[in-house]
Every structure is written in structure tokens, then in C-alpha cells.
C-alpha atoms as a printed R data frame, in Angstrom:
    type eleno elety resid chain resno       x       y      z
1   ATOM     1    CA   UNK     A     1 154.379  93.241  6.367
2   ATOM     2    CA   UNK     A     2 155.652  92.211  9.473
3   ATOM     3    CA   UNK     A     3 154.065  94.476 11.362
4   ATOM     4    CA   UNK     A     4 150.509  93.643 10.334
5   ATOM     5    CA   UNK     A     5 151.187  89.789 10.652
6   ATOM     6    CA   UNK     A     6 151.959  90.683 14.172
7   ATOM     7    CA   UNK     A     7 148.723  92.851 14.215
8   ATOM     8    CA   UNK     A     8 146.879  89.986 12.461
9   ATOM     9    CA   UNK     A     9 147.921  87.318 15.353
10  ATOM    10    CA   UNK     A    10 147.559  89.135 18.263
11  ATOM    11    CA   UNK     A    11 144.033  90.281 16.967
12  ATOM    12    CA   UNK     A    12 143.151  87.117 16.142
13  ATOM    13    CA   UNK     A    13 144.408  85.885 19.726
14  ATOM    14    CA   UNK     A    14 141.851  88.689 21.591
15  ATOM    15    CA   UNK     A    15 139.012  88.020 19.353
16  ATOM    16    CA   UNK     A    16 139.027  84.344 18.909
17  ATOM    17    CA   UNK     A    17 139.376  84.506 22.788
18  ATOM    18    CA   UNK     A    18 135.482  85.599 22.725
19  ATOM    19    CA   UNK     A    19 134.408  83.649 19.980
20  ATOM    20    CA   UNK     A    20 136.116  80.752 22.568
21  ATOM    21    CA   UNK     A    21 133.325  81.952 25.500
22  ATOM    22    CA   UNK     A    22 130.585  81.676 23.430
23  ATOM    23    CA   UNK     A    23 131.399  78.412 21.623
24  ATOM    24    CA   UNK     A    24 132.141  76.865 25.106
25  ATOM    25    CA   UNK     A    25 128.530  77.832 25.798
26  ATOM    26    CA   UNK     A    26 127.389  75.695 23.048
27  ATOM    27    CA   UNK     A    27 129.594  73.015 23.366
28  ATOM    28    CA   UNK     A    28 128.788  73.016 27.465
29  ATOM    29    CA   UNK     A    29 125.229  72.339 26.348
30  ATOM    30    CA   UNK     A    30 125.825  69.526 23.984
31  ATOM    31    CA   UNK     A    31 127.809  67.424 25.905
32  ATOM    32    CA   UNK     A    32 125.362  67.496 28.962
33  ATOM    33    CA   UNK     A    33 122.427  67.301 27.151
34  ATOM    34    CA   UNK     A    34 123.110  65.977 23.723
35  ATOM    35    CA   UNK     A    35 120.999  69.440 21.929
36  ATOM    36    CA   UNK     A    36 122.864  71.047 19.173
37  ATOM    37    CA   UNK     A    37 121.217  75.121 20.479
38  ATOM    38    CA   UNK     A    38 121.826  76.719 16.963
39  ATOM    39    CA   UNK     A    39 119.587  79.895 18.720
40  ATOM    40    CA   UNK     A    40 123.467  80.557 20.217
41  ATOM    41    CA   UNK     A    41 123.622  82.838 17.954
42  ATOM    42    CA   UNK     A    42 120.879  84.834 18.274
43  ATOM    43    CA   UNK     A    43 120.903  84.613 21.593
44  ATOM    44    CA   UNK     A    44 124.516  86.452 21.536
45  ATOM    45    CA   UNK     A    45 122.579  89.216 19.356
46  ATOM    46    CA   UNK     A    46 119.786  89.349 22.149
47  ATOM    47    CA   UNK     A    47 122.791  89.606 24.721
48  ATOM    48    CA   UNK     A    48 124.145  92.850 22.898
49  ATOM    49    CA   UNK     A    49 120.698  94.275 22.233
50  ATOM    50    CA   UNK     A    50 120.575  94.103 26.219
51  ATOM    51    CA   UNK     A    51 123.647  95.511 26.676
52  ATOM    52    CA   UNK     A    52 122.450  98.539 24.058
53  ATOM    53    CA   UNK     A    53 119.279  98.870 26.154
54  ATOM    54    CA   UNK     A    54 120.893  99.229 29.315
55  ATOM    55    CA   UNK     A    55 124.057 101.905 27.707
56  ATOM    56    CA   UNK     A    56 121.634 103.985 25.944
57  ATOM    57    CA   UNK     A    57 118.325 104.441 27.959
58  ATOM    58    CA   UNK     A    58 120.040 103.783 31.560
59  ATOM    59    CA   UNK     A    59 123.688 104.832 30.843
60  ATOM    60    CA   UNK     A    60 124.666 101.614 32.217
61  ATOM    61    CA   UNK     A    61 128.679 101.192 31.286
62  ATOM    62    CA   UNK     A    62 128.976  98.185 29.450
63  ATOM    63    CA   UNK     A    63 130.787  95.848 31.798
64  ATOM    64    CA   UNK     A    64 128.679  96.968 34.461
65  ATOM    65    CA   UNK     A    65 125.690  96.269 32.966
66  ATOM    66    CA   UNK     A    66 126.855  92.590 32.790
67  ATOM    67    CA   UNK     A    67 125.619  92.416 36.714
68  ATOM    68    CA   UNK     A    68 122.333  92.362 34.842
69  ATOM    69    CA   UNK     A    69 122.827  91.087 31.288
70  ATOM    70    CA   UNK     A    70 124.433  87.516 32.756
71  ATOM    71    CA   UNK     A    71 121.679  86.811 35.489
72  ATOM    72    CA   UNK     A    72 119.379  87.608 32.727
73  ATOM    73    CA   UNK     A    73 120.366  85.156 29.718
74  ATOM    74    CA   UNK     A    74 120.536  82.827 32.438
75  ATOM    75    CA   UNK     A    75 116.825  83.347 33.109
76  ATOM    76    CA   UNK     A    76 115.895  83.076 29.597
77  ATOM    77    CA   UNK     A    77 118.285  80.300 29.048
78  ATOM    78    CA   UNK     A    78 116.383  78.082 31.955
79  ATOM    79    CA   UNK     A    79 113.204  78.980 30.167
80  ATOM    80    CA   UNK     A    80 113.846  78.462 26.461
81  ATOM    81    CA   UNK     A    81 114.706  74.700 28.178
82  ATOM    82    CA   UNK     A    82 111.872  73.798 30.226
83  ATOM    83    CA   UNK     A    83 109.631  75.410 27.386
84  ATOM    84    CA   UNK     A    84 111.054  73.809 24.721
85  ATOM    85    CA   UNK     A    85 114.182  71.476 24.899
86  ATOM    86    CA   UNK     A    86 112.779  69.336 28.362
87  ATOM    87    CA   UNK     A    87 110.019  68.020 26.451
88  ATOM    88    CA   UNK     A    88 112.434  66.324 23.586
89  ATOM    89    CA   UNK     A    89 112.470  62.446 24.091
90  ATOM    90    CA   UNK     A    90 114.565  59.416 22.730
91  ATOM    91    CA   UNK     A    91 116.712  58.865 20.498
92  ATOM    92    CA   UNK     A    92 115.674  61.550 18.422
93  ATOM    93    CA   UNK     A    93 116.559  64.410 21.207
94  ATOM    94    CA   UNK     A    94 119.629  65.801 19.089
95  ATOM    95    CA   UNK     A    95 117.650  65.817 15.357
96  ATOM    96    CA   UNK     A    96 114.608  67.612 17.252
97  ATOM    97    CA   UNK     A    97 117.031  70.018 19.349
98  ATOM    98    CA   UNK     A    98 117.943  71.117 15.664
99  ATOM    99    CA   UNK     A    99 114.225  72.393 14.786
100 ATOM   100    CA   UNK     A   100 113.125  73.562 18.422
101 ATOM   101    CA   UNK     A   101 116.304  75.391 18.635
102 ATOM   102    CA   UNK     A   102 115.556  77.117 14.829
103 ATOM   103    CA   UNK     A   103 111.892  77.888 15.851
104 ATOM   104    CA   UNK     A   104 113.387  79.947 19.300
105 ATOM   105    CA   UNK     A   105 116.160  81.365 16.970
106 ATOM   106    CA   UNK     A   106 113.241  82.604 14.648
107 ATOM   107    CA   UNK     A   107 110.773  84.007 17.690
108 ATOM   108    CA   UNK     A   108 114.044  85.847 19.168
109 ATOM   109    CA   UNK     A   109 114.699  87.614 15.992
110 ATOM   110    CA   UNK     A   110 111.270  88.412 15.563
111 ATOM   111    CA   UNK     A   111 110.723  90.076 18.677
112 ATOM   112    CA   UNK     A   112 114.245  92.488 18.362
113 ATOM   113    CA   UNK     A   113 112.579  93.020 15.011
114 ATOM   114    CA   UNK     A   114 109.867  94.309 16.371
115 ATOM   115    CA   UNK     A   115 111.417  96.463 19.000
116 ATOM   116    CA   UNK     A   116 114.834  97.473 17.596
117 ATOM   117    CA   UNK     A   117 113.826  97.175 14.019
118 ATOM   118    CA   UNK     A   118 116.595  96.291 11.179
119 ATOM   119    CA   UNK     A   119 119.089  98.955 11.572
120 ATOM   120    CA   UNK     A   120 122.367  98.325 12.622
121 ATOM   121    CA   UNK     A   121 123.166  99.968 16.082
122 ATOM   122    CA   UNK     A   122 126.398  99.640 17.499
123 ATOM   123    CA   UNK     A   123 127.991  99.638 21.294
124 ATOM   124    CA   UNK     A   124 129.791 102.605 22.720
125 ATOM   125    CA   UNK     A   125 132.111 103.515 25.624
126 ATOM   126    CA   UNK     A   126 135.470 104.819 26.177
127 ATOM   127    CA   UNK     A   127 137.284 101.776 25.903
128 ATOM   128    CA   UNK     A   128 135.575 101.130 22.707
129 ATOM   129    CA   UNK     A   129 137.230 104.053 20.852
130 ATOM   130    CA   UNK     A   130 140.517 104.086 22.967
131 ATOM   131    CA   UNK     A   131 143.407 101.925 21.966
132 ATOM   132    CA   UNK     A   132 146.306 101.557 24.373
133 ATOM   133    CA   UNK     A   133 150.142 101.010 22.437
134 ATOM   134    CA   UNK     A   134 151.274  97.463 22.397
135 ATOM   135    CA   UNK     A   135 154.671  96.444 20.689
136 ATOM   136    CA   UNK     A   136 154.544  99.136 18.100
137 ATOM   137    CA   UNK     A   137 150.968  99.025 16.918
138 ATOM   138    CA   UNK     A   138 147.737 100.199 18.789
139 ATOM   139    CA   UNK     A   139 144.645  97.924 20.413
140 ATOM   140    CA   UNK     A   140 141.505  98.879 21.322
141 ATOM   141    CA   UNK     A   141 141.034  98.690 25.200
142 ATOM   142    CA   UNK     A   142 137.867  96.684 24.483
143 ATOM   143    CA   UNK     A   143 139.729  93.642 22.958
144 ATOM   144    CA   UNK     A   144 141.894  93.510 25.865
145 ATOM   145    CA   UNK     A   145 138.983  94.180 28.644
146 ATOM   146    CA   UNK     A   146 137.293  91.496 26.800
147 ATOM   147    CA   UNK     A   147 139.651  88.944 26.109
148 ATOM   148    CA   UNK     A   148 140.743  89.288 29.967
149 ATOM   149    CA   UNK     A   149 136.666  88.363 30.969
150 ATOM   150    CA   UNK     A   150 136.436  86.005 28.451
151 ATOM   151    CA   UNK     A   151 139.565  83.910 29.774
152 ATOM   152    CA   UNK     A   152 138.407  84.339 33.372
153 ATOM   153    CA   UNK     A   153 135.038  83.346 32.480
154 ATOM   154    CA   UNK     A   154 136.138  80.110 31.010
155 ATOM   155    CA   UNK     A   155 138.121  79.293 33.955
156 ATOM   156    CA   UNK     A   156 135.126  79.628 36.064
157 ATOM   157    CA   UNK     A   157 132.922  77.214 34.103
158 ATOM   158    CA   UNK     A   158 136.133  74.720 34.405
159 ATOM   159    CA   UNK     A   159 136.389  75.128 37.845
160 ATOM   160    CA   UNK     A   160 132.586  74.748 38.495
161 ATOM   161    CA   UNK     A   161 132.740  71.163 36.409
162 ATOM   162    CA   UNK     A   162 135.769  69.661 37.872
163 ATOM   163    CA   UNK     A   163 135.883  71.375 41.321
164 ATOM   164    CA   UNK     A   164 131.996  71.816 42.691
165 ATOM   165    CA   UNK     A   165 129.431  69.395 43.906
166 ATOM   166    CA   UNK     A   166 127.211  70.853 40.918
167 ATOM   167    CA   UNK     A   167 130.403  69.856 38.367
168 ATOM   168    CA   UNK     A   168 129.895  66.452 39.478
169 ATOM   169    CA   UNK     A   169 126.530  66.437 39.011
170 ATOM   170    CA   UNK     A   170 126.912  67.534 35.324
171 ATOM   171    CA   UNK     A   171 129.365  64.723 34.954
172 ATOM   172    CA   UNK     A   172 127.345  62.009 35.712
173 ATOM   173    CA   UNK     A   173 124.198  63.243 33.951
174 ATOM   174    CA   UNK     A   174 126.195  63.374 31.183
175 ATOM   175    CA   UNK     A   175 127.577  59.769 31.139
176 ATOM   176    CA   UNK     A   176 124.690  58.237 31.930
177 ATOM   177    CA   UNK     A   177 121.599  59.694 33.255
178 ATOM   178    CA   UNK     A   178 119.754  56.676 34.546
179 ATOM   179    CA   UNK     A   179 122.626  55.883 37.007
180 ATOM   180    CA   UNK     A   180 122.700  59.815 37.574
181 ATOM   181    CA   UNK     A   181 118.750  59.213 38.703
182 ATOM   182    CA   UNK     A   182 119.156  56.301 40.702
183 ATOM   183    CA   UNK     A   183 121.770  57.875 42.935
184 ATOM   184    CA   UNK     A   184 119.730  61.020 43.634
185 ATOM   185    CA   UNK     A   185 120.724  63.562 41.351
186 ATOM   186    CA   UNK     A   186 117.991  66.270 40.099
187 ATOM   187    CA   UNK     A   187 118.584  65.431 35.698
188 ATOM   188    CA   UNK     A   188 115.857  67.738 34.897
189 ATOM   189    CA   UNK     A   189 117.302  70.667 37.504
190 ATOM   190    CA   UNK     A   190 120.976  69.737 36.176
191 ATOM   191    CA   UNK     A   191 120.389  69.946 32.483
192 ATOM   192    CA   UNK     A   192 118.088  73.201 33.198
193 ATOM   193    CA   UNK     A   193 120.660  75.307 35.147
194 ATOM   194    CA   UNK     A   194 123.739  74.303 32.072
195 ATOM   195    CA   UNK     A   195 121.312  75.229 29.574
196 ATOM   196    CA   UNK     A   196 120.867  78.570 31.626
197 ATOM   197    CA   UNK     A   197 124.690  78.728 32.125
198 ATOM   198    CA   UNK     A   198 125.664  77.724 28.268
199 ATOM   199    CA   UNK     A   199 123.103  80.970 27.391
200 ATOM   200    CA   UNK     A   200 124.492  83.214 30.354
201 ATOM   201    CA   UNK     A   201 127.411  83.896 28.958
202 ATOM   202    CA   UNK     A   202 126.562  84.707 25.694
203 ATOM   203    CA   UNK     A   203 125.440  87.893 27.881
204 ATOM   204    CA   UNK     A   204 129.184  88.578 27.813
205 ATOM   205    CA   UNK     A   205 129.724  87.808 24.204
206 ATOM   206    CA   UNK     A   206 127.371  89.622 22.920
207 ATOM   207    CA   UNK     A   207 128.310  92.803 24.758
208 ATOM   208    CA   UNK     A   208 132.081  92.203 23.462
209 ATOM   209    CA   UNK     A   209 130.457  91.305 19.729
210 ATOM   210    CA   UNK     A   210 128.534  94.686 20.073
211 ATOM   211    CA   UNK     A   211 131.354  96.670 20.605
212 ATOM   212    CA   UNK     A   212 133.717  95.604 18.334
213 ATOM   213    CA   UNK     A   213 131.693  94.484 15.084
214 ATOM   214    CA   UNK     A   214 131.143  97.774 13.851
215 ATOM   215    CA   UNK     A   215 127.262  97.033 13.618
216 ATOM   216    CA   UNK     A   216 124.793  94.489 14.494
217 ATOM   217    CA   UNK     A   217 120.826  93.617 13.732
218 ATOM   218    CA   UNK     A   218 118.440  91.027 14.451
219 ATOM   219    CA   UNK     A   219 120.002  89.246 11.426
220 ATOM   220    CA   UNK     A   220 123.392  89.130 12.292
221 ATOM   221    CA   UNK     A   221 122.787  85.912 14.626
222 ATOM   222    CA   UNK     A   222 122.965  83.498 11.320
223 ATOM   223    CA   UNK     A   223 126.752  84.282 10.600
224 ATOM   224    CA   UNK     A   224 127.744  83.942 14.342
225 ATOM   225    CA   UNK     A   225 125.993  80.843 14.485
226 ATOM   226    CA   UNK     A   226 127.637  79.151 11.667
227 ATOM   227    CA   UNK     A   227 131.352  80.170 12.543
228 ATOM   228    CA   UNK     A   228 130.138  79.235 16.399
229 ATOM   229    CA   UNK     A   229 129.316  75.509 15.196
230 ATOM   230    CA   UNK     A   230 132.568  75.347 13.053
231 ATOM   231    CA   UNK     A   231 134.538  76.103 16.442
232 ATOM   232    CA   UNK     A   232 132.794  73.540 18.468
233 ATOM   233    CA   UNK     A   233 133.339  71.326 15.690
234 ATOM   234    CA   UNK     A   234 136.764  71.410 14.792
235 ATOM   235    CA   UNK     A   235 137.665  71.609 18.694
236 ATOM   236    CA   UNK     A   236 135.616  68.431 19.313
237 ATOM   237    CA   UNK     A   237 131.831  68.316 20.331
238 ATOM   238    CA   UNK     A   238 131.667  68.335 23.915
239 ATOM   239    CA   UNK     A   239 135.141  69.817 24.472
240 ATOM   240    CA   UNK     A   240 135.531  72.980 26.369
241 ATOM   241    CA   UNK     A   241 139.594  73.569 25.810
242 ATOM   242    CA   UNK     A   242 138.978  72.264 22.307
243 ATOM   243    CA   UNK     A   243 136.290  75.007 21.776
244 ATOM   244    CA   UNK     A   244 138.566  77.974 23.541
245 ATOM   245    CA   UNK     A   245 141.561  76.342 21.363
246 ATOM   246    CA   UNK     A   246 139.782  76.086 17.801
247 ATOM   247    CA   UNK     A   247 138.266  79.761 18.559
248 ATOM   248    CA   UNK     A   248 141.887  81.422 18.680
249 ATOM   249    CA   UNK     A   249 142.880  79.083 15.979
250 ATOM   250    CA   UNK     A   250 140.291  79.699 13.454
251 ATOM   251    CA   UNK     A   251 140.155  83.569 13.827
252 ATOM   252    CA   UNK     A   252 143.621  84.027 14.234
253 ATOM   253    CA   UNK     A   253 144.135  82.051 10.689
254 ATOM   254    CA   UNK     A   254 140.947  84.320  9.071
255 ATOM   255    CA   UNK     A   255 142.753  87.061 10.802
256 ATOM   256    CA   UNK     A   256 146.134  86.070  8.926
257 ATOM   257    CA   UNK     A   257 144.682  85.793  5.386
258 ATOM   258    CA   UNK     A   258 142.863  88.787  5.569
259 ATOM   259    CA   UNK     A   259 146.285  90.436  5.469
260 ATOM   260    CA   UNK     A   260 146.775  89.283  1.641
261 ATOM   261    CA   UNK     A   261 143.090  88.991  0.978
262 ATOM   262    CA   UNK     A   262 139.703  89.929  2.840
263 ATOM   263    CA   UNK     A   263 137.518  87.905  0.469
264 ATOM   264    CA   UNK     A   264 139.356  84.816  1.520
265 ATOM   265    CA   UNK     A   265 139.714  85.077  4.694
266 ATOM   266    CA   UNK     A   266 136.210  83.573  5.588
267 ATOM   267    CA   UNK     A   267 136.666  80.341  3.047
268 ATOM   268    CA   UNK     A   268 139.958  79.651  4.606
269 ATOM   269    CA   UNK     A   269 138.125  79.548  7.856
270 ATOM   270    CA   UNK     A   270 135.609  76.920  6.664
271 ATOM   271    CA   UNK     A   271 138.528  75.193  4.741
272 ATOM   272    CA   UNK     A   272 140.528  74.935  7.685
273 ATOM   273    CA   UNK     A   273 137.899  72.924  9.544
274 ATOM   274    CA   UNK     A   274 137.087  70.383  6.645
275 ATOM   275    CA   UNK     A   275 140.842  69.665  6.253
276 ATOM   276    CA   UNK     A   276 141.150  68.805  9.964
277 ATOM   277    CA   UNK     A   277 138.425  66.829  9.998
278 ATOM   278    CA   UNK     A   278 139.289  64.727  6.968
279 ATOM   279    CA   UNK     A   279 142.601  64.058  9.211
280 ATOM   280    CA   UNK     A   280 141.063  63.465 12.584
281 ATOM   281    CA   UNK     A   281 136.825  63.497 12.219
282 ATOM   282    CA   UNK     A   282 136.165  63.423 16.476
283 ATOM   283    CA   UNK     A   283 138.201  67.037 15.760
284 ATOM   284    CA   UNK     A   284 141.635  68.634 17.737
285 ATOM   285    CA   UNK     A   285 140.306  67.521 21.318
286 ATOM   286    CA   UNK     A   286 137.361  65.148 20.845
287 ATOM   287    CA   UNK     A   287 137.408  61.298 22.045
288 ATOM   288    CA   UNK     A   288 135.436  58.855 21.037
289 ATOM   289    CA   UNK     A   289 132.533  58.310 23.284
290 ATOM   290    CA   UNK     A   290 133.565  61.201 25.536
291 ATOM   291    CA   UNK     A   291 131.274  64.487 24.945
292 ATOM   292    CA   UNK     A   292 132.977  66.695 27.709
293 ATOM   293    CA   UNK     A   293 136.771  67.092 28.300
């Protein structure tokens, strides 16, 4: 029993690690531009159908491919704003983010539909099927590979907000974008280019989600999206450690109760974030009146 506790935590520690990179993509784009993007999920699904695309018609490797993939969803991610989140006004920006968001969730899924149809296709490479020996117990090279990216990914985006001229920019916009305006900074380019980041690296997700889910389709966007939003939540909207932090936390406990029982493991996940919030509603890291930490 000990042994597959240990299994169950360091698992949980690797995974939730990429469940952290893609929830910081959603959170990244909340607290800039106040729109809950609940297409983050599909959009990781369209990430690992482009990873797919690339391994099996171009025998691209999988990391590799990311020199593509990322550049990409960041295209697409610049685009599904200035098409449909730029033209969302007042007050009622974050309610309308909710249906715009839905209808590009629903256009995504019908286009891998159409080209990828339902079956499940899976992600393939060495390090996929090859586990190096950790402690006593065995872990695929993939987890490691892409808990490693996931970690250095995250400390990029940190260092681009609170070390770059850019990061600066974001600040402001995101405290207050009239003042942001009046001392010259571009809102419109600001909030496009963290939309396109906040998509880009669900490029890396996805590829990571691909390989290690045992099987994805066009449908499997709706779970990721609902454990994505219970991340951001619990770790506090707009927080970027909160989201990384909640993500290891959450799967790490689902990973634990699976141990005893697999049924359960996905309502302790859910339960975990409505106890924390009935303690502390802003969740582990959020501040009142602060969206991005």
C-alpha cells in the first residue's frame, strides 16, 4: 500500500503539473481580459489533434513538432479574439465571453468531427511506452519530459509578466485600461497577443494530454474543460501560482483516492474545491480585487 501511495503522489505531482500549464492559460486570460474561454478545452483537444497530424502523416516527433503546434495555437488564439471576444462590450464582457466562447468550442469540435471523425486516436513515441525506474516503481518518460516543459513553460509566462516591457503592459491593462490608454499602451494589441499566448500553450498540453490519456476525440474537450475551471477556481481567478498549485493539488488528491476507489476519485476532486471555497470563496491564492498574482 505504500508503494502505490507513493505511485499515486508522484503521479499526481507530473500530471497535475500539465493540468497547471493549461489552467494558467485560462486563468492568464481572465485576469487580463475579464473572459471566462471555456473553448480551453477544446482547444487542448485541437492542440493534440495537431500534434497527431504532424506524428502520423509527417513523422514529426512529438516535442519537435511543438516548433509548430505553439506558433500555431497562438495564431488561432489571436484570431478566435479579434473574431469573436474584441467585439464584447460593457459590463456584460464576462456573461457574453461565456456564450462566444461555447459557440467557438462548438465550431472547433465540429470541424475535428469532420476531419478526424469520433474515434479515439491516441499519441505515440518512444517515450510514450518507455518508463525509466524511479524509487522502486516505474514512470513513463513522457510524464517526466512533460512535467519538465510544463514547469519551464510556466516560468516563462512569469518571467514575461513581471520581467518584460510587454509584462508591464499586461499589468496595467489589467488594472485599469483607460489609464493603460491614456499613457500609450496598444489594449486591443495587449489583450490580443495574451489571448494568443493563454491558447499557445495549450499546444503543449494537448500534446502531453494525447500521449498519456489513453485516447482522445472531438468530445473529450467537455471533461478537460470542467476540471480546467475547477483548478482556476480553487487556485483563485486570475492567479497563475494558484492555478499551477491547485493543478498538483487536485490531481494528486484524485490520484490518492483512486488507490481505494476509482469511482470516487473524480467526486472527491469536485468535493475538494467546494469545501475550500466554503472556507475561503476568493480560493488558495486569490485577493480581493486583484485578478493576477
Amino acid at each position: 500500500m505504500g508503494r502505490q501511495i507513493y505511485e499515486a503522489v508522484v503521479d499526481g505531482i507530473l500530471v497535475g503539473g500539465v493540468y497547471g500549464l493549461m489552467a494558467v492559460g485560462l486563468t492568464l486570460i481572465f485576469g487580463v481580459l475579464d473572459i471566462i474561454n471555456i473553448a480551453q478545452g477544446i482547444l487542448v483537444i485541437l492542440g493534440a489533434y495537431l500534434s497527431y497530424a504532424l506524428s502520423v502523416h509527417l513523422h514529426i516527433d512529438l516535442f519537435l513538432g511543438l516548433l509548430l503546434t505553439v506558433p500555431a495555437m497562438f495564431v488561432i488564439g489571436v484570431a478566435i479574439y479579434w473574431a469573436f471576444m474584441r467585439p464584447l462590450r460593457g459590463r456584460e464582457r464576462t456573461s457574453m465571453s461565456l456564450l462566444a466562447s461555447y459557440a467557438v468550442a462548438i465550431i472547433i469540435e465540429g470541424i475535428l468531427y469532420w476531419i478526424f471523425s469520433p474515434n479515439y486516436v491516441q499519441l505515440n513515441a518512444w517515450y510514450v511506452i518507455s518508463s525509466v525506474r524511479v524509487f522502486g516503481f516505474y514512470l513513463p518518460y513522457i510524464y517526466l519530459f512533460g512535467f519538465a516543459l510544463a514547469v519551464a513553460l510556466v516560468v516563462v509566462l512569469y518571467m514575461i509578466l513581471y520581467r518584460t516591457r510587454f509584462g508591464r503592459s499586461v499589468r496595467a491593462t489589467m488594472q485599469d485600461q483607460t489609464a493603460s490608454r491614456l499613457i500609450g499602451i496598444d489594449v486591443n494589441r495587449v489583450a490580443a497577443v495574451t489571448f494568443g499566448i493563454g491558447v499557445a500553450v495549450t499546444a503543449v498540453g494537448g500534446m502531453v494530454y494525447g500521449a498519456t490519456s489513453g485516447g482522445f476525440n472531438p468530445n473529450s474537450g467537455y471533461d478537460l474543460i470542467s476540471r480546467l475551471l475547477a483548478i482556476i477556481i480553487l487556485g483563485g481567478l486570475g492567479s497563475i501560482g494558484g492555478a499551477l498549485a491547485a493543478a498538483v493539488f487536485m490531481i494528486t488528491l484524485e490520484s490518492l483516492v483512486s488507490i481505494w476507489s476509482p469511482n470516487w476519485a473524480i467526486v472527491v476532486f469536485y468535493a475538494a474545491l467546494v469545501l475550500v471555497l466554503t472556507v475561503r470563496p476568493s480560493g488558495l491564492f486569490g485577493r480581493q480585487g486583484v485578478r493576477l498574482q
